[in-house]
C-alpha positions in Angstrom: 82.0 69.5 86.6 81.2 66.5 84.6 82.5 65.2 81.3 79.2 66.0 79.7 79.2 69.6 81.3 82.9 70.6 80.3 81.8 68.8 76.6 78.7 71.6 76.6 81.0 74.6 77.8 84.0 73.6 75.3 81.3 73.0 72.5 79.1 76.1 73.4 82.5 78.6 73.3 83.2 76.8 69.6 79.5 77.5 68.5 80.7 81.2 70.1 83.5 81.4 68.5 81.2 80.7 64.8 78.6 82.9 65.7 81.3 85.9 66.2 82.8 84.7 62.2 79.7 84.8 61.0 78.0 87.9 62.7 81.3 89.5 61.7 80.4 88.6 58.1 77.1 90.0 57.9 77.6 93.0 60.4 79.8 94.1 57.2 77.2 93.6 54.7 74.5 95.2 56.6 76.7 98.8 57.6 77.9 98.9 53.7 73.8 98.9 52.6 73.1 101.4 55.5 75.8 103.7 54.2 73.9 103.5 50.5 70.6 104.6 52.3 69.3 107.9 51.3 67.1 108.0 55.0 66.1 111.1 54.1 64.2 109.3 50.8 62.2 106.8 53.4 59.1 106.7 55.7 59.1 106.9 59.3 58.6 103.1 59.2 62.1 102.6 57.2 64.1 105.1 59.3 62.8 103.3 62.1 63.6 100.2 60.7 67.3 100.8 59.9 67.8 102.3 63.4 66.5 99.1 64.6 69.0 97.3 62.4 71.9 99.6 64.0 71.0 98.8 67.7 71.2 95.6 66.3 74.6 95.7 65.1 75.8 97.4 68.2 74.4 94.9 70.6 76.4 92.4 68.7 79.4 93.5 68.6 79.1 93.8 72.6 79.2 90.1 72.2 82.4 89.9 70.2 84.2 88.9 73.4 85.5 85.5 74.4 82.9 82.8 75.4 84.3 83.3 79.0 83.0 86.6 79.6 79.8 86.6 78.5 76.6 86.8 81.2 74.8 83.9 81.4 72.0 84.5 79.5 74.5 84.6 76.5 75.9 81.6 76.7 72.7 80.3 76.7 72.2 81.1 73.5 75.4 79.1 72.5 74.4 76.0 75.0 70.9 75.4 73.0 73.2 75.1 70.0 75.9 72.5 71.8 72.8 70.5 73.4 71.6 69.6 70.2 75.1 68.3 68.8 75.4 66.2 71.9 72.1 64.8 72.0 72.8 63.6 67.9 75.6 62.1 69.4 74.2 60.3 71.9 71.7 58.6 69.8 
């Protein structure tokens, strides 16, 4: 692996490692408003959209996990992120 490949991996686990802090954050927020919610007060639209919101919050904390074990479409999402902080260095 080269020096600009283990610099992506150790900066894409750091940008993970933000990403869990701050889903963490908000995951909290989110449940506490859902707890408030009358559903039975809404539309079919609104139930549907705070259902969305709680698949939502399950799939992420499926990715509350070190950067290591995540597939490889995940740490994607962390690479794009780490590409972009290289590339401003490398200007």
């Amino acid at each position: 692996m080269s020096d600009r490949d283990e610099l992506l991996e150790e900066l894409s686990a750091l940008e993970h490692e933000q990403w869990i802090h701050w889903s963490k954050s908000v995951h909290e927020s989110i449940e506490k408003l859902i707890e408030l919610i009358d559903v039975n007060s809404l539309s079919q639209e609104d139930v549907q959209f705070i259902e969305t919101q709680k698949e939502r919050l399950a799939r992420w904390e499926s990715y509350w996990v070190d950067y290591d074990e995540l597939s490889e479409k995940v740490k994607e999402q962390d690479r794009k992120y780490a590409r972009k902080i290289i590339e401003m260095f490398e200007k």
